[in-house]
N, C-alpha and C positions, 0 to 999 in steps of 0.2 A: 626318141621317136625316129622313126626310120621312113621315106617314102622309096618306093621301086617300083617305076610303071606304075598301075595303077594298087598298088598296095601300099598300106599303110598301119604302118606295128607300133604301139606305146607301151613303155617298159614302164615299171615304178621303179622308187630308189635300190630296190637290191637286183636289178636288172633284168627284173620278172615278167615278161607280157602279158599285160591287162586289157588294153583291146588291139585286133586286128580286123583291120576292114578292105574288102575288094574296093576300091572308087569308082569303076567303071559298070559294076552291079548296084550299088549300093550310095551313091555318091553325099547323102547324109546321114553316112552313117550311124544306121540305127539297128544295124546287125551286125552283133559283136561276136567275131570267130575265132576269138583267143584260144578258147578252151577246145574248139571241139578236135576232135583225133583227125579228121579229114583234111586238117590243115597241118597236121604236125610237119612237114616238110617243109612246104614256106614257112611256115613260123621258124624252123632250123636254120633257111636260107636266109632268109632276112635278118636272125642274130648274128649269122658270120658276118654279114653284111655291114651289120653296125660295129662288129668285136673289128672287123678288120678297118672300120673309118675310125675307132678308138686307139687301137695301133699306132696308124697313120700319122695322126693328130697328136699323139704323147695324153690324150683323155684319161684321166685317172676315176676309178668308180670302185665303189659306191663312195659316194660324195659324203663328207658328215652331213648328218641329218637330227635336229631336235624333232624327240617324235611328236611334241605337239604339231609340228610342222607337215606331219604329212599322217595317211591311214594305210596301219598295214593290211595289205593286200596280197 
């Protein structure tokens, strides 16, 4: 998960974005702009955003995962 201002991206385990939300429109997020094409820029910025805090940090991904443990998405 990544917050910037008021945006807020969640990735699932193979570092896919499943929801993105405005907070400042939206602030219970109940509208999910993962997908839509109007956002494919911040959703690009925001993945640099987190590749470059997984750099920073030594974060290694995708994590092992049992797939009872999680739904692929």
């Amino acid at each position: 998960m990544v917050v910037w201002g008021y945006n807020k991206m969640v990735v699932n385990y193979k570092q896919k974005p499943t929801h993105m939300y405005n907070l400042g429109q939206g602030p219970f997020e109940k509208e999910n702009g993962a997908l839509y094409p109007k956002n494919a820029s911040q959703r690009d910025e925001l993945m640099a955003l987190l590749n470059r805090w997984r750099f920073r940090t030594g974060d290694r991904v995708p994590y092992p995962v049992a797939k009872t443990d999680v739904e692929d998405q």
